[in-house]
N, C-alpha and C positions, 0 to 999 in steps of 0.2 A: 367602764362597761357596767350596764345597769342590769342586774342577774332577777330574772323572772321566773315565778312558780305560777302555774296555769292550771289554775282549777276548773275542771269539764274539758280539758284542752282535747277529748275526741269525739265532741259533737261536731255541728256544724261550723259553730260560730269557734270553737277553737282551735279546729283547724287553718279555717283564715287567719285566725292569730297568729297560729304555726308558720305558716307562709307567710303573712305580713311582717314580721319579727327577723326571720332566715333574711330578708334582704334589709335589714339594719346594721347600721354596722356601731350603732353605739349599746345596742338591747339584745339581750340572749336570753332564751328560756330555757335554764338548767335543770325544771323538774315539773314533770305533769300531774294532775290527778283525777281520775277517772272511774266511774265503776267499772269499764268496758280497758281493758289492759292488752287486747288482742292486737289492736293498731299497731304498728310497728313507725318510731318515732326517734327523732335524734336523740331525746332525754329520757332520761329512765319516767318510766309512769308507774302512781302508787295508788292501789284500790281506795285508802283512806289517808286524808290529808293528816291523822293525826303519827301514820308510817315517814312522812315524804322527813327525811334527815338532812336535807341538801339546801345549804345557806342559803340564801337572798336577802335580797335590797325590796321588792313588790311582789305581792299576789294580785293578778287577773280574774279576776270569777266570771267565768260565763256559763254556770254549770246547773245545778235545780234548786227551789225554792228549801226541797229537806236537808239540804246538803250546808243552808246558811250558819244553824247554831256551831256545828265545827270548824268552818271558816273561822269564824268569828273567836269562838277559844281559840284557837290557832295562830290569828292574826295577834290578840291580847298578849299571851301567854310568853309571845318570840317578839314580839315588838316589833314584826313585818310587818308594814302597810298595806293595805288591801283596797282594791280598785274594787266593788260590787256591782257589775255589770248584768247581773240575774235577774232576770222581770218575775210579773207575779206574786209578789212577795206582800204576805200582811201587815197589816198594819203596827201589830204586835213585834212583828220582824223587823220592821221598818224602826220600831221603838228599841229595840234590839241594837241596832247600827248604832243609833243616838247613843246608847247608854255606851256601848264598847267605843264610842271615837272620845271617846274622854280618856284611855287610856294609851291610843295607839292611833296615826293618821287612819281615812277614810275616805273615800270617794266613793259617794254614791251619786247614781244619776238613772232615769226611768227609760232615758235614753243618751247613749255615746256619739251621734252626731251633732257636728258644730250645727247643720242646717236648721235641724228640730229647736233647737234651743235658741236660733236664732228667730226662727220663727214665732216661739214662744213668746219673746221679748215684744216681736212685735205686737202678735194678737193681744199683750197684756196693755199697751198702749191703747191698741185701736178699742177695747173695753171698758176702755176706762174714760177716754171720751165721747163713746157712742152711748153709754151708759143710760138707762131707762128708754133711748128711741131706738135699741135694735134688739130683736131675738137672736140670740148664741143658740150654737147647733154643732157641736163636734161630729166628724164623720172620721174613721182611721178604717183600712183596709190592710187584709192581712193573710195569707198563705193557709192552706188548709189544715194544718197539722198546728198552725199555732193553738194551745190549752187555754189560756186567759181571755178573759173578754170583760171587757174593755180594755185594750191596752196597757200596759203604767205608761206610756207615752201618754197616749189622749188622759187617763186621771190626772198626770203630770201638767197639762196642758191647763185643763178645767181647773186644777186647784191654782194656777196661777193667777188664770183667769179672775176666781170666785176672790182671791187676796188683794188683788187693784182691785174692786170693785166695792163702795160705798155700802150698800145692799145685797147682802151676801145670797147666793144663788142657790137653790135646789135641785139635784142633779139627777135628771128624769133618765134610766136606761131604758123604758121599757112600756109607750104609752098604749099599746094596744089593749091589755086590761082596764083601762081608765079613760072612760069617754067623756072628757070634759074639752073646753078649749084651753089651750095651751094660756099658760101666767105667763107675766114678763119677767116673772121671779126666778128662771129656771136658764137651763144651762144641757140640752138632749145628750146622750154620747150615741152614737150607733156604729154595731162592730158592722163590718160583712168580711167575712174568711173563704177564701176560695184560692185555687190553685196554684203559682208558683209566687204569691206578690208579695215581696218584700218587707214593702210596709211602706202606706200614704197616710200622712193626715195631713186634715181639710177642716179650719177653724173659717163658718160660714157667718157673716152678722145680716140677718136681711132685715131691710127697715121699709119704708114705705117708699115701693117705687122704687128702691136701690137694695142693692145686695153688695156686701162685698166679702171676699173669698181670700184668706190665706193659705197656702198648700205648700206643703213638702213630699217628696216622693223618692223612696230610697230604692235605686236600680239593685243595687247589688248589697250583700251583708259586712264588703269591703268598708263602707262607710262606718259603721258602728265599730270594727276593729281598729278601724286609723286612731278613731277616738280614744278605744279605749286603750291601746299603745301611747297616745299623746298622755292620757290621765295618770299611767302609771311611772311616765319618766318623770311630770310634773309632780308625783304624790313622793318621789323620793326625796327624802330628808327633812320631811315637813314634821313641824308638832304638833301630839295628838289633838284629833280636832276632825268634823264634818264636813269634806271638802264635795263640793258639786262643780258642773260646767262652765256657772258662772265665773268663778275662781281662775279655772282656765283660760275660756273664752277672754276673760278681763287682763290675761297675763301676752296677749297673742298680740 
């Protein structure tokens, strides 16, 4: 039985967790952490993870970007491993994970669906031979309460992109200031946030006469939870070290 602590476990996304976990019969979450302790939940829930006393084998993060530096002491300090499922996070933070997965495992990923990161793989292919005859164009779509824009999905997407690519790309968010015609050097993101949408993106290559269109489209927030359940039973017993989708994906 693999014993899980859930960090933000009473937002959105940790509630699905909470339900997706209740019907496993090999994963239990023994201890939540949350600013909001009102919830009423099977595991005891603790305002600060550095209070949570209660052993585990993984921590789940799906909680806020300010909440990352105690994670991270945390995960160090007790030699839990930790899933980092938290979007929006700097760069700085991001350098953050690096420096702590040297002491303790890690699984970061910008997004927990197998489809996105399958997609990923592809658009890195189709870039890599369409290279210099088509414009890249990211498009992601996203719910109106989401804070971040540009995704770490679609950055996730782009910087894969920009890494196959011979000629490394410039990453335009935002052309309506600058009235020039579009380089071949370049790589658009464009957010649009509106009502209840999950989250699409749409890696576009249009070339002369043809276009073609990669897309993924997440119905529901179940999909990033399966993920992020599959990542945390995989991250158990691993040595320290940066673990992503690929890892995964590569193990399925």
């Amino acid at each position: 039985m693999t014993n899980i602590i859930l960090n933000g476990c009473n937002g959105k996304m940790g509630q699905v967790i909470t339900r997706i976990v209740s019907e496993q019969e090999n994963c239990q979450i023994v201890a939540g952490v949350d600013v909001n302790t009102a919830v009423q939940n099977s595991y005891p829930v603790f305002e600060n993870i550095n209070d949570c006393n209660v052993p585990a084998d993984v921590i789940i993060d799906f909680s806020h970007p300010s909440s990352l530096e105690n994670l991270l002491a945390y995960s160090a300090s007790r030699g839990v491993p930790a899933v980092v499922a938290t979007t929006g996070l700097t760069k700085q933070q991001v350098d953050s994970i690096r420096a702590t997965s040297e002491k303790v495992a890690l699984f970061f990923s910008a997004n927990m669906s197998l489809g996105v990161n399958l997609i990923t793989a592809l658009a890195k292919k189709a870039a890599k031979f369409l290279e210099g005859s088509f414009d890249i164009e990211i498009v992601e779509r996203h719910h109106n309460q989401k804070i971040d824009a540009p995704s770490g999905t679609a950055l996730a997407i782009a910087n894969a992109i920009s890494d196959s690519l011979t000629n490394k790309p410039e990453f335009v968010y935002d052309r309506h200031s600058v009235r020039k015609k579009r380089s071949k050097t370049e790589i658009g993101l464009h957010s649009v946030r509106g009502g209840t949408i999950v989250g699409d993106h749409e890696i576009i290559f249009a070339g002369n006469d043809e276009v073609i269109e990669i897309k993924h489209s997440a119905a529901s927030k179940e999909v990033f939870a399966v993920g992020a359940v599959r990542a945390a039973m995989y991250l158990c017993g691993k040595q320290p070290g940066l673990y992503d989708m690929n890892h995964l994906v590569g193990e399925i």
